[in-house]
C-alpha positions as MATLAB code, in Angstrom:
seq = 'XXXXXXXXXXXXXXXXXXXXXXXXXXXXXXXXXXXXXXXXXXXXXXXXXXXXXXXXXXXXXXXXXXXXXXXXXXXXXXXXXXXXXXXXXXXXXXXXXXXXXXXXXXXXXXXXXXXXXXXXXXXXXXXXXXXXXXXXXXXXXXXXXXXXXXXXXXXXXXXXXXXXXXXXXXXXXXXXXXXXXXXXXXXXXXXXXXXXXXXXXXXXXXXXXXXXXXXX';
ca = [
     -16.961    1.300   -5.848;
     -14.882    5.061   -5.828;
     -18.096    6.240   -4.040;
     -18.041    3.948   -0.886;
     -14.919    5.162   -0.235;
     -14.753    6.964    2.196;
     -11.119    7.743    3.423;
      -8.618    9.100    1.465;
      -5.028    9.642    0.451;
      -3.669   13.164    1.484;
      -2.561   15.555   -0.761;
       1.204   15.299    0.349;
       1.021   11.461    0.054;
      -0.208   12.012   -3.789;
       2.104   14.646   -4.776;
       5.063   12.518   -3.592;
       3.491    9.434   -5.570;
       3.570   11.715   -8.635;
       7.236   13.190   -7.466;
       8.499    9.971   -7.097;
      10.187   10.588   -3.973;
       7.971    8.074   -1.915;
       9.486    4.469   -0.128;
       8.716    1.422   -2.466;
       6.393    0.566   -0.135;
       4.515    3.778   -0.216;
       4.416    3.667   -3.539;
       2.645    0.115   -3.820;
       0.046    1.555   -1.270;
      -0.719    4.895   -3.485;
      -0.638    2.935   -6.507;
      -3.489   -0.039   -4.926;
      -5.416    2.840   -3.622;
      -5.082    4.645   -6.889;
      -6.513    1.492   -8.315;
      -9.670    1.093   -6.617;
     -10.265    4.988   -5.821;
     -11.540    7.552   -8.609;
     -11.733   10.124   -6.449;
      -7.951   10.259   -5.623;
      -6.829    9.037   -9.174;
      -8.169   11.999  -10.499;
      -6.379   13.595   -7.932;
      -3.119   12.216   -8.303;
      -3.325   12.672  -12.681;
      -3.884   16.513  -11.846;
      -0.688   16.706   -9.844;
       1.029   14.916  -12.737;
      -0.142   17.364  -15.638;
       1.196   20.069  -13.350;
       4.572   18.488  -12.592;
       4.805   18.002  -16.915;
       4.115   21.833  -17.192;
       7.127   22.658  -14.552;
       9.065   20.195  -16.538;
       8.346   21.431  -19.438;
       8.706   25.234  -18.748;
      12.502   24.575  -17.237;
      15.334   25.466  -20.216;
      17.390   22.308  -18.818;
      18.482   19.676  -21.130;
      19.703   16.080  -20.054;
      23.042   14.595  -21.947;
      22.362   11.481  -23.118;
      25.515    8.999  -23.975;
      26.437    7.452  -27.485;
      25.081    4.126  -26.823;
      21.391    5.463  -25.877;
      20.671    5.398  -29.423;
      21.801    1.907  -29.963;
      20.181    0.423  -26.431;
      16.308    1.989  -27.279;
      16.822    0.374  -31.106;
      17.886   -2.783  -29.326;
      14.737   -2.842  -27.346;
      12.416   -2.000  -30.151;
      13.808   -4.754  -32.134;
      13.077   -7.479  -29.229;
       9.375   -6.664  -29.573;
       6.581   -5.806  -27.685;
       6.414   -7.750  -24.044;
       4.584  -10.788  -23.535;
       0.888  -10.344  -22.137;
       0.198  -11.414  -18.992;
      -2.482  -13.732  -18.057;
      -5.720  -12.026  -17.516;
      -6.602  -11.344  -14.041;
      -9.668  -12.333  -12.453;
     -12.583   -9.585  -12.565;
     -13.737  -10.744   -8.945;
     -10.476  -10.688   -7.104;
      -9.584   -9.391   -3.760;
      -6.651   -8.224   -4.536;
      -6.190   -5.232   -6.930;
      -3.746   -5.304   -9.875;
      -0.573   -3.445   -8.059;
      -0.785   -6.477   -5.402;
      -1.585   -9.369   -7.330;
       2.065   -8.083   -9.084;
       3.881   -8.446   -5.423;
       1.704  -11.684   -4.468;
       1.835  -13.377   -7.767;
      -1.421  -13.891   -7.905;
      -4.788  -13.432   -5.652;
      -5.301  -14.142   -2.117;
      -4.839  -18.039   -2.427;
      -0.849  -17.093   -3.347;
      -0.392  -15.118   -0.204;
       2.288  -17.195    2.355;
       0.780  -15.931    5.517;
       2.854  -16.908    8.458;
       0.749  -16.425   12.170;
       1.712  -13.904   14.567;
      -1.006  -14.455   17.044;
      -4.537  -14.417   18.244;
      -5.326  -16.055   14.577;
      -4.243  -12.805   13.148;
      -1.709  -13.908   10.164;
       0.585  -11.944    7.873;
       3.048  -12.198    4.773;
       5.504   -9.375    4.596;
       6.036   -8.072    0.649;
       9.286   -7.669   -0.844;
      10.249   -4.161   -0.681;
      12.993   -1.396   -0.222;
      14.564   -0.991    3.506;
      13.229    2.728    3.919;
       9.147    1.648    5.014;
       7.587   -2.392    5.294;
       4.239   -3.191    3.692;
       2.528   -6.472    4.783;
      -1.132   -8.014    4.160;
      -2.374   -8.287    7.504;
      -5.878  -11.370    7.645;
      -7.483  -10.172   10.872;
     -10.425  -12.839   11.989;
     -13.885  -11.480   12.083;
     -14.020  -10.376   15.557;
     -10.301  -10.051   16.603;
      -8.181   -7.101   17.295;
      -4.839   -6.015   16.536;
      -2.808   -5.562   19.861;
      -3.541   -1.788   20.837;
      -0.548    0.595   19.891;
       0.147    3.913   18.984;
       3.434    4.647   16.492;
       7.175    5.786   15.992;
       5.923    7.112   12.416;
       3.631    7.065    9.899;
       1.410    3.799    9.348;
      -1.054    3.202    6.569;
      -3.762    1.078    6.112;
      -5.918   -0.169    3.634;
      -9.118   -2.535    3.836;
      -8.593   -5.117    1.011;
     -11.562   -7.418    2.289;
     -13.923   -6.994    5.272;
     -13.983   -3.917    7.348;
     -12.342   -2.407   11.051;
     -12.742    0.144   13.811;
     -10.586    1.717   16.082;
     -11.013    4.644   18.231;
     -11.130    7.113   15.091;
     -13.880    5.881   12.617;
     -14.874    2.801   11.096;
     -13.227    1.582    7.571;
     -14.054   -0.353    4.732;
     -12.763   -2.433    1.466;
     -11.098    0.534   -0.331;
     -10.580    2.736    3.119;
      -7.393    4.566    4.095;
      -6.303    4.788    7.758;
      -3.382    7.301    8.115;
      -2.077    6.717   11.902;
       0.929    8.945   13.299;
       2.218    9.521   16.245;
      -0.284   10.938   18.013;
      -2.655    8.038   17.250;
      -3.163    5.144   20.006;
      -5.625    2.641   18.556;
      -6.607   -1.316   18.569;
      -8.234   -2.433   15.021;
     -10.665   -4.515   15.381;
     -12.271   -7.032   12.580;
     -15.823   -6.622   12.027;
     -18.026   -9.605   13.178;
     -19.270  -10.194   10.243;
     -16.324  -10.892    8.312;
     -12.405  -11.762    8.605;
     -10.528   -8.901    7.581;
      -7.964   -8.581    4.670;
      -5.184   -5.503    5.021;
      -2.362   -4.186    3.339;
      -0.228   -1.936    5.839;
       2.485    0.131    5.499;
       5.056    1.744    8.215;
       7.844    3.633    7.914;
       8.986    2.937   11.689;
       8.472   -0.036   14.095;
       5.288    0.101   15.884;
       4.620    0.630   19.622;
       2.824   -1.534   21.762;
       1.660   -0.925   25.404;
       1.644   -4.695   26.620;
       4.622   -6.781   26.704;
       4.355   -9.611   24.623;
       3.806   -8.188   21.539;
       6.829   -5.894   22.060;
       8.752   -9.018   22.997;
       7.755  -10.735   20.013;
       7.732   -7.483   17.692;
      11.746   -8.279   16.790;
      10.781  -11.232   15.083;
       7.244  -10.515   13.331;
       8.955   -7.155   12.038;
       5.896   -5.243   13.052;
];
């Protein structure tokens, strides 16, 4: 599937990942793009080997209290963790998700915010918001442009916008100098995760007067 793919994760984006110094959020898009993506895997391990090799060139050492020895024998002696159920081979989707969702697509709790388009908002830190946005085949996402950074991910289906067109796997990074309206293919509704670090602006007025309450 790696080679379908066709947009990407930036550099920045994946050295942060491997940093760690990227929202929750964020972090669950890298890490579900990282999932179905070889191309930026392999990207993203590189940046790791090099951040062990600054690690392990530095002379620093980290002090480590009395009871560290005591808490890791503790957890050895409560045993490996239980397995999780197997996940299905033909799920939407991937592994990171199906952790926040508790399960596949039938486990989402969409809630409607319009037009038929539907959402469910994930449990994350305050800094960013990531939501699965279901976008019927055909319908568009209120036009808007943005107060930050806003990523998007095809889980299901495909979209265009004024940029490009993007499929199951696809990255959309939109900043502020992007002004756009998604649109669902016709052939298929349209499964997303997004992620923003800012509140989104829209030109018309009744999505900004509902925007308070959808979070968006």
């Amino acid at each position: 599937m790696s080679n379908e793919i066709k947009h990407h994760l930036t550099d920045d984006l994946l050295m942060a990942y491997s940093a760690g110094t990227l929202p929750e959020a964020f972090d669950l898009m890298v890490a579900t793009h990282l999932s179905l993506c070889d191309h930026c895997r392999a990207r993203a391990e590189s940046f790791d080997a090099v951040g062990g090799c600054v690690l392990q060139e530095q002379d620093a050492f980290v002090s480590m209290s009395d009871s560290s020895l005591a808490a890791t024998m503790a957890l050895i002696a409560q045993g490996a963790p239980a397995l999780k159920d197997a996940r299905p081979s033909c799920s939407i989707l991937p592994a990171p998700l199906q952790d926040y969702v508790g399960g596949d697509v039938k486990a989402i709790k969409w809630k409607p915010v319009g037009m038929g388009v539907k959402q469910a908002i994930l449990p994350t830190t305050n800094e960013a918001t990531a939501r699965l946005l279901f976008i019927p085949a055909g319908a568009a996402v209120p036009d808007h442009s943005h107060n930050g950074i806003e990523l998007t991910m095809v889980l299901q289906g495909a979209f265009s916008d004024e940029l490009d067109h993007f499929a199951r796997g696809d990255v959309e990074i939109a900043d502020q100098d992007v002004y756009h309206t998604p649109t669902a293919d016709v052939s298929s509704d349209c499964i997303c995760l997004a992620v923003t670090d800012a509140p989104l602006k829209f030109s018309k007025l009744m999505p900004r007067l509902f925007q308070p309450f959808l979070r968006i």
